[in-house]
N, C-alpha and C positions, 0 to 999 in steps of 0.2 A: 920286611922292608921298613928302615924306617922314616919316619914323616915327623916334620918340626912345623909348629904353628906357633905364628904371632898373634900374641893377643895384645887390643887396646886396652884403655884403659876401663873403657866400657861393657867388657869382657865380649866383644862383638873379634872375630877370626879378622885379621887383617890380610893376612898372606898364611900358605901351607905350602910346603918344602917335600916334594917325595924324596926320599935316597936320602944318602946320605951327604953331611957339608962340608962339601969339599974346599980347597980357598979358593977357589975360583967362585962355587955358588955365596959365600959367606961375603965375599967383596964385589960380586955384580947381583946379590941379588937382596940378602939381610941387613947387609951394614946402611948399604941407600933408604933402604925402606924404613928402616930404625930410625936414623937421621930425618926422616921425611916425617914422620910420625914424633919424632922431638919436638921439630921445628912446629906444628900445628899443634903443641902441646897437646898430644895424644898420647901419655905415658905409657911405653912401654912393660906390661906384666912379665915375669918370667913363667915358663911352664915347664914342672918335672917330665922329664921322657918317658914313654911308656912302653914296658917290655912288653916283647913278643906273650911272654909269659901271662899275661894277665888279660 
């Protein structure tokens, strides 16, 4: 299954995403939260996906 996390800038979890992103989850539920964490300049980190494999 997989799961996507937002990290701040302060490497604190902001949001966790089970499933996969669909555009429906990517536009009600990552793009707001991204924009919301701009606006309070709380830079957004990116984070590599992690396979089932590992």
């Amino acid at each position: 299954m997989p799961e996507t996390f937002v990290i701040n800038r302060n490497g604190q979890i902001a949001d966790k995403h089970i499933g996969a992103i669909t555009p429906k989850a990517l536009e009600e539920m990552l793009l707001p939260l991204i924009r919301r964490l701009q606006k309070t300049n709380q830079t957004i980190l990116p984070a590599a996906p992690v396979s089932e494999s590992e």
